[in-house]
VEXKE-41589 format. One record per atom (N, C-alpha, C): z, y, x; residue number from 1; residue in three letters; atom name. Coordinates in Angstrom, 3 decimals. Each point is the difference from the previous one (the first is absolute). Layout:
N
@pz:Z; py:Y; px:X; resi:NUM; resn:ALA; name:CA .
...
! end
This chain:
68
@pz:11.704; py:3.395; px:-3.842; resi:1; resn:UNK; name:N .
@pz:-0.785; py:-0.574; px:-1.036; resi:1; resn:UNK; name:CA .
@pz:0.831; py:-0.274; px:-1.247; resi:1; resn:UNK; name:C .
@pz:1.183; py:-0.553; px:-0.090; resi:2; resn:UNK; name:N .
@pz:0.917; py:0.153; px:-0.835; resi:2; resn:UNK; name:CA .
@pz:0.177; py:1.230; px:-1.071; resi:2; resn:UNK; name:C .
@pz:0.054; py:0.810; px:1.111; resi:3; resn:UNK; name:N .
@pz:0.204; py:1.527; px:-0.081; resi:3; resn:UNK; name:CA .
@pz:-1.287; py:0.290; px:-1.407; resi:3; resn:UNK; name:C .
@pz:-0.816; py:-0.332; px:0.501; resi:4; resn:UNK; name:N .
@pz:-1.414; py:0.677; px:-0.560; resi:4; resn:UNK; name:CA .
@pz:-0.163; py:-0.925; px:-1.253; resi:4; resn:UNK; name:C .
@pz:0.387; py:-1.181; px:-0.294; resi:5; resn:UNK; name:N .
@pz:-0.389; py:-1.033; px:-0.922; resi:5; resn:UNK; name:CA .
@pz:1.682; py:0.544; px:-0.699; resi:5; resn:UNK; name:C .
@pz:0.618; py:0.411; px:0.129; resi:6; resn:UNK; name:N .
@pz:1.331; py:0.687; px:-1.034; resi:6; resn:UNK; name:CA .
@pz:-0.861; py:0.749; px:-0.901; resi:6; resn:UNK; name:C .
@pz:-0.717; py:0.956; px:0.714; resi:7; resn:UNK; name:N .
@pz:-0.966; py:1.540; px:-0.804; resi:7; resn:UNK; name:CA .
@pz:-1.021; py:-0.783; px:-0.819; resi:7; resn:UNK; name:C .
@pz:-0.274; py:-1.248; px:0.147; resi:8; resn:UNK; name:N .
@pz:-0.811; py:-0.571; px:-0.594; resi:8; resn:UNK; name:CA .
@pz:-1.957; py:0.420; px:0.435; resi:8; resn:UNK; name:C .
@pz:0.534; py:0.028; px:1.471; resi:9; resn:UNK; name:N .
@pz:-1.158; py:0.062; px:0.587; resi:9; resn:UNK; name:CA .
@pz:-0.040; py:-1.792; px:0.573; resi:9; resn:UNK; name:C .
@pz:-1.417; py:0.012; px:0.609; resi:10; resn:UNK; name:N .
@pz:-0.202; py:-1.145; px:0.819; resi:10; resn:UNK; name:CA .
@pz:-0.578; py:-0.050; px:1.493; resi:10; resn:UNK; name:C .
@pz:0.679; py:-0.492; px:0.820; resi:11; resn:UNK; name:N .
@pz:-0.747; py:-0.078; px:1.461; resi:11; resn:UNK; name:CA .
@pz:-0.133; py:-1.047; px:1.023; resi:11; resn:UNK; name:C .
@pz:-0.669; py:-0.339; px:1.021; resi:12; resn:UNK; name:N .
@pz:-0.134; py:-1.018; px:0.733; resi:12; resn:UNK; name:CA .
@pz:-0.502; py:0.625; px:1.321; resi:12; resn:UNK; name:C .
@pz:0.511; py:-1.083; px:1.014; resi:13; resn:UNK; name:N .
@pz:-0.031; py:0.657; px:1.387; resi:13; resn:UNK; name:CA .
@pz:-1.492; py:-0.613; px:0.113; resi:13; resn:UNK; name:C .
@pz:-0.848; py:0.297; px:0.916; resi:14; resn:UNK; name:N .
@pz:-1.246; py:-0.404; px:0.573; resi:14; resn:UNK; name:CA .
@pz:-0.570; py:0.300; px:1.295; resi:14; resn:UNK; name:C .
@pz:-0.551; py:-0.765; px:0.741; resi:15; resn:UNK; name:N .
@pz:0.016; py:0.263; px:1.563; resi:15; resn:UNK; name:CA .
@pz:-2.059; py:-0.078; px:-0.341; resi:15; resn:UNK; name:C .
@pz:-0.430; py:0.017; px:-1.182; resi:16; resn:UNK; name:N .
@pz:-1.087; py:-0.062; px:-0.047; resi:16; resn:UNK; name:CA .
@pz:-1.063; py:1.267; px:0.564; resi:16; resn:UNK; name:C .
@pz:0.814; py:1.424; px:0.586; resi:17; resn:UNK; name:N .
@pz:-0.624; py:0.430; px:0.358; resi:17; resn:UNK; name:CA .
@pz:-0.041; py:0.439; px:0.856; resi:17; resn:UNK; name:C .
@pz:0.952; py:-1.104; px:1.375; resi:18; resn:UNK; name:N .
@pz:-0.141; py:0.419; px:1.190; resi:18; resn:UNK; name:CA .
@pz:-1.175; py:0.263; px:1.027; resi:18; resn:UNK; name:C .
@pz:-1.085; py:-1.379; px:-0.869; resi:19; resn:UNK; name:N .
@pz:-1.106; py:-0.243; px:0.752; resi:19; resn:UNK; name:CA .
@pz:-1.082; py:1.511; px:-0.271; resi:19; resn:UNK; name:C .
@pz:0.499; py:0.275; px:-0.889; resi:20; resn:UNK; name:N .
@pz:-0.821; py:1.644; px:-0.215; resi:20; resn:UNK; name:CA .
@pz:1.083; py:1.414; px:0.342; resi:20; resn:UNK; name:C .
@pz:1.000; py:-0.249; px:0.581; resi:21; resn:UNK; name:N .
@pz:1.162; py:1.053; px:0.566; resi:21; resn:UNK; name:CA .
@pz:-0.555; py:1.271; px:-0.013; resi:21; resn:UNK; name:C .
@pz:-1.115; py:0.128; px:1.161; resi:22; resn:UNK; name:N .
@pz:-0.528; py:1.802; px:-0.239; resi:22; resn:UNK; name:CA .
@pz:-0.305; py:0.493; px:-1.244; resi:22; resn:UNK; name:C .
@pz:-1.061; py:-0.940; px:-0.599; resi:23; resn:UNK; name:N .
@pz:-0.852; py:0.461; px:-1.424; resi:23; resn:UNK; name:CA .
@pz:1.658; py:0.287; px:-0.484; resi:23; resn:UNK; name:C .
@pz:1.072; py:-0.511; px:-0.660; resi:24; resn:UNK; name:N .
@pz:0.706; py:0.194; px:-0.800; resi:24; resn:UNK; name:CA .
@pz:0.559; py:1.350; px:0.473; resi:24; resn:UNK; name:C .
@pz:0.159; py:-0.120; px:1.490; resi:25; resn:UNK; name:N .
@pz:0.620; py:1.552; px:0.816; resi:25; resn:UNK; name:CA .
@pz:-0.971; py:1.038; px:-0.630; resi:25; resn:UNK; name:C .
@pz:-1.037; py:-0.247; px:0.229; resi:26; resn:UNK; name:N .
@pz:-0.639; py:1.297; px:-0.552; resi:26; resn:UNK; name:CA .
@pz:-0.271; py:0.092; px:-1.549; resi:26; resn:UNK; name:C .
@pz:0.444; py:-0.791; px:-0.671; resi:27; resn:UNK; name:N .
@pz:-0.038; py:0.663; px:-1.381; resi:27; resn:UNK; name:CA .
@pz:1.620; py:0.469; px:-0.759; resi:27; resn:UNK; name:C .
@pz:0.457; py:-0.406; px:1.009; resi:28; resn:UNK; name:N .
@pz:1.615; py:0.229; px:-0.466; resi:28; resn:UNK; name:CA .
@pz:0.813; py:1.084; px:0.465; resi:28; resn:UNK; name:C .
@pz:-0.883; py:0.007; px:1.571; resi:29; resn:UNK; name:N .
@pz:0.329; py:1.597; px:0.649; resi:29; resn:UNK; name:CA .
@pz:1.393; py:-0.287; px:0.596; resi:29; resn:UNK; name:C .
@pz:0.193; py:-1.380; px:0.946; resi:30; resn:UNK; name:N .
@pz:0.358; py:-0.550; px:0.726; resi:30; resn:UNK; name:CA .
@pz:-0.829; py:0.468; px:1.247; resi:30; resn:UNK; name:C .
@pz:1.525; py:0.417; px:0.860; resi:31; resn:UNK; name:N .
@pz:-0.594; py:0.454; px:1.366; resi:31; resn:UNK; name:CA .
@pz:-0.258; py:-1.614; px:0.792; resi:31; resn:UNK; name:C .
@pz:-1.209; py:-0.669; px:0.379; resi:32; resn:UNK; name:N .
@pz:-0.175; py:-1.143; px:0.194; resi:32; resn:UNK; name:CA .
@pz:0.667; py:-0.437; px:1.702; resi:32; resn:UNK; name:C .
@pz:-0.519; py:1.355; px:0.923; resi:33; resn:UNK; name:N .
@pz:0.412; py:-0.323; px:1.253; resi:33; resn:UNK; name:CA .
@pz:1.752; py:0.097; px:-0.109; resi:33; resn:UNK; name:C .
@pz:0.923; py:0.336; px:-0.626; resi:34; resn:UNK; name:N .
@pz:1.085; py:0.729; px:-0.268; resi:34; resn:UNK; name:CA .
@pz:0.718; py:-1.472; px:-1.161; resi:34; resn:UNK; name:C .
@pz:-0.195; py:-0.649; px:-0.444; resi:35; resn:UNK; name:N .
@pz:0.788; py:-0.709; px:-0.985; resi:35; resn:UNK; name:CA .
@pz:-0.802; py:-1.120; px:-0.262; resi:35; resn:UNK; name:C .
@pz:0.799; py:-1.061; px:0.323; resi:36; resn:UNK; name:N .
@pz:-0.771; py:-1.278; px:-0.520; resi:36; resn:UNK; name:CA .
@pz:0.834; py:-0.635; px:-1.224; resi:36; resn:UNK; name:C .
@pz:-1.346; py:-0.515; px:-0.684; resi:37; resn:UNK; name:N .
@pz:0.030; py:-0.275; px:-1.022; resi:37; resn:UNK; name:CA .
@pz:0.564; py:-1.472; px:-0.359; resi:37; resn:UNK; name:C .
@pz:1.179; py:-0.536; px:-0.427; resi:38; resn:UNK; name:N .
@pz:0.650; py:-1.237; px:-0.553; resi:38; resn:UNK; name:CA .
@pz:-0.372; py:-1.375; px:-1.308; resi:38; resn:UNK; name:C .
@pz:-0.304; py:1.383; px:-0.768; resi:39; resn:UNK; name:N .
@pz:0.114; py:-0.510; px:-1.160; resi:39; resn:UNK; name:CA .
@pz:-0.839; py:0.658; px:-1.059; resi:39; resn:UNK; name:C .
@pz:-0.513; py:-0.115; px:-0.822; resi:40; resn:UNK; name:N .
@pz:-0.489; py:0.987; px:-1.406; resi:40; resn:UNK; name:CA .
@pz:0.599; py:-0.315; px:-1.193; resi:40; resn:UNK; name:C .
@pz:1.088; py:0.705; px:-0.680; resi:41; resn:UNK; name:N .
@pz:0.608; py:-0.372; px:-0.848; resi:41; resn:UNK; name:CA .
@pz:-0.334; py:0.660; px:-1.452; resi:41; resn:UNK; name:C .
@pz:-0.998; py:-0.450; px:-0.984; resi:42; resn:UNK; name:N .
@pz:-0.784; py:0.948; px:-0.886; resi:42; resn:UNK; name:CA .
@pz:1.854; py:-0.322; px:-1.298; resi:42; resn:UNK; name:C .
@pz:0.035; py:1.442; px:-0.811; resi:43; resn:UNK; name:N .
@pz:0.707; py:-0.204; px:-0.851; resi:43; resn:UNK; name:CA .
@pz:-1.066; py:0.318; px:-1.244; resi:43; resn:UNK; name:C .
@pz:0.417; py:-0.498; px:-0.772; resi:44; resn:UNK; name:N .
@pz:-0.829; py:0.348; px:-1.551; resi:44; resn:UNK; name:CA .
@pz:1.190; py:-0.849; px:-1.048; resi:44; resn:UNK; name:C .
@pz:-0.363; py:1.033; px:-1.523; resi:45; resn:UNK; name:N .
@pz:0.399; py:-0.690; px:-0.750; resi:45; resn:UNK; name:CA .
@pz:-0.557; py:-1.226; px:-0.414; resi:45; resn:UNK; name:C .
@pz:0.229; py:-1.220; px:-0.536; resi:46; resn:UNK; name:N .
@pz:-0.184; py:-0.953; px:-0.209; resi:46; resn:UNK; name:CA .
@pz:-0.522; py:-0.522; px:-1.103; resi:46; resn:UNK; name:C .
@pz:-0.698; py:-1.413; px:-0.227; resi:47; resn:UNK; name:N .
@pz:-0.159; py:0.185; px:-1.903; resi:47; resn:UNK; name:CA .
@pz:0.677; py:-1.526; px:-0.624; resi:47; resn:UNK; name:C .
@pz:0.983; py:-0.322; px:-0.195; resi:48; resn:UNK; name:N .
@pz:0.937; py:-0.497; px:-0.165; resi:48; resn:UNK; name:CA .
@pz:0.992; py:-0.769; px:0.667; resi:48; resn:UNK; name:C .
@pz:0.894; py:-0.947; px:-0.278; resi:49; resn:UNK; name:N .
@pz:1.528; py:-0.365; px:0.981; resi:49; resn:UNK; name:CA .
@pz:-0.064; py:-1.220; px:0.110; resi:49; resn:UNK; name:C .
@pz:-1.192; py:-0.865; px:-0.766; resi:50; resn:UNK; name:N .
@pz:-0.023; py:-1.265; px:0.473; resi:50; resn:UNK; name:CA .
@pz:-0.316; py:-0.606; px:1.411; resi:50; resn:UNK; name:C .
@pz:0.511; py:0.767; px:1.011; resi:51; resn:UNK; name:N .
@pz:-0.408; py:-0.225; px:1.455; resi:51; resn:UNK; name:CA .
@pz:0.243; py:-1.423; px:0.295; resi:51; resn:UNK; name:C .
@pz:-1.035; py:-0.817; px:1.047; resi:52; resn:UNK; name:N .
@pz:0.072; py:-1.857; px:0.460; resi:52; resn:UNK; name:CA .
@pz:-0.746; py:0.286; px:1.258; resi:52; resn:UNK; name:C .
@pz:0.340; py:-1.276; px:0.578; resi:53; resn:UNK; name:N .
@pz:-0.777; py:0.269; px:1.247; resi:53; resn:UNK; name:CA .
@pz:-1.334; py:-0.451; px:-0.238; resi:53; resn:UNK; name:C .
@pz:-0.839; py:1.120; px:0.911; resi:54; resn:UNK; name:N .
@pz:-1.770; py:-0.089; px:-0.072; resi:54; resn:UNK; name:CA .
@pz:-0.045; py:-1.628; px:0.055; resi:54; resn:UNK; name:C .
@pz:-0.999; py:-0.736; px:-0.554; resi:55; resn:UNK; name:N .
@pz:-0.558; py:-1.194; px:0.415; resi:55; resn:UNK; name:CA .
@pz:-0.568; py:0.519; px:1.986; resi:55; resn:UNK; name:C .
@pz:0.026; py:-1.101; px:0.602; resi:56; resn:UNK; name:N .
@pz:-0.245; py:-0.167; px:1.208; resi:56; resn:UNK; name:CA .
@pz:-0.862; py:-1.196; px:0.315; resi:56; resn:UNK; name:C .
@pz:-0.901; py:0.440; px:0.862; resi:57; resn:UNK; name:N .
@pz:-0.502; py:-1.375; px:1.058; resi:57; resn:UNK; name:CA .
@pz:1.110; py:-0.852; px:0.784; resi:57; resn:UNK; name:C .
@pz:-0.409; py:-1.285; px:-0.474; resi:58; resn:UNK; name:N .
@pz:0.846; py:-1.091; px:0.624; resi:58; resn:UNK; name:CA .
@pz:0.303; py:-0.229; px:1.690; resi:58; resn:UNK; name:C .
@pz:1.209; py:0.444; px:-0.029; resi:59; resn:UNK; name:N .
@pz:-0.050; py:0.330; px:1.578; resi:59; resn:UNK; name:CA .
@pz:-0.508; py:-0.288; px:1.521; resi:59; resn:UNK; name:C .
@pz:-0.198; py:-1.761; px:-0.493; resi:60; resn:UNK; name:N .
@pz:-0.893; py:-0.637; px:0.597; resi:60; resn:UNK; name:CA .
@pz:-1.608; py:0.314; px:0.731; resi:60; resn:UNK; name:C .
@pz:-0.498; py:0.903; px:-1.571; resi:61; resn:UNK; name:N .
@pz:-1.497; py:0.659; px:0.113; resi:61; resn:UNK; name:CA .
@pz:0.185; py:1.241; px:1.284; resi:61; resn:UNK; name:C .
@pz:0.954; py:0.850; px:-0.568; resi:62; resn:UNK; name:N .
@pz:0.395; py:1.357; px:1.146; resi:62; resn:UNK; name:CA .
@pz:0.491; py:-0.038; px:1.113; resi:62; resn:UNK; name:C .
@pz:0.949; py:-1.261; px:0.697; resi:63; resn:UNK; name:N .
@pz:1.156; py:-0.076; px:0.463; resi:63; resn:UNK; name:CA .
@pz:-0.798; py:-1.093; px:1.296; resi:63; resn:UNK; name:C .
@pz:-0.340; py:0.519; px:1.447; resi:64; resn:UNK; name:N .
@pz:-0.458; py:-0.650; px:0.962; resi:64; resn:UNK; name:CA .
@pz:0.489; py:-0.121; px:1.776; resi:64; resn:UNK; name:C .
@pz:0.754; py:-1.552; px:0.066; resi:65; resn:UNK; name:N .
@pz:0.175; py:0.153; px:1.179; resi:65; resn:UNK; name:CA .
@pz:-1.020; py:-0.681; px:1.182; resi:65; resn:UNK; name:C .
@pz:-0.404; py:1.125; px:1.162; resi:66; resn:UNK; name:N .
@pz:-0.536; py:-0.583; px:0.657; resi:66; resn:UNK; name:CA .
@pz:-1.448; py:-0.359; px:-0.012; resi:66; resn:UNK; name:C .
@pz:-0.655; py:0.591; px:-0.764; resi:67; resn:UNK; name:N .
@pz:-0.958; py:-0.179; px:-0.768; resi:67; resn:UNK; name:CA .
@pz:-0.436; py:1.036; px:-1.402; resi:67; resn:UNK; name:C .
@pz:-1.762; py:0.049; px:0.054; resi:68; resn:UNK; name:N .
@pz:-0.011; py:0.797; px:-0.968; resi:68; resn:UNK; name:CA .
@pz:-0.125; py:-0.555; px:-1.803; resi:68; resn:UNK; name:C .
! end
């Protein structure tokens, strides 16, 4: 990621599309029975360098032990 943000690209790891693993296998042309899938790492150029961290839900709201 380093690597890619030198070229002045931008990227982020995401596990957002494990819960859809095949659908992504079959549009990517990922052998699905043959390779499992980790991660989806989209690169694109970016549209400026003022990068901060996203605002977030207060961890409290997301964050549950023992209980839902």
């Amino acid at each position: 990621m380093p690597a890619v943000r030198e070229r002045g690209l931008g990227t982020v790891r995401t596990t957002g599309n494990l819960p859809v693993e095949r659908e992504f296998a079959r549009a990517l042309g990922i052998p699905y029975e043959e390779v499992v899938q980790a991660a989806f790492i989209p690169v694109a150029y970016t549209l400026g360098t003022d990068f901060r961290p996203a605002r977030r839900i207060p961890r409290d709201q997301v964050l549950h032990g023992d209980h839902w």
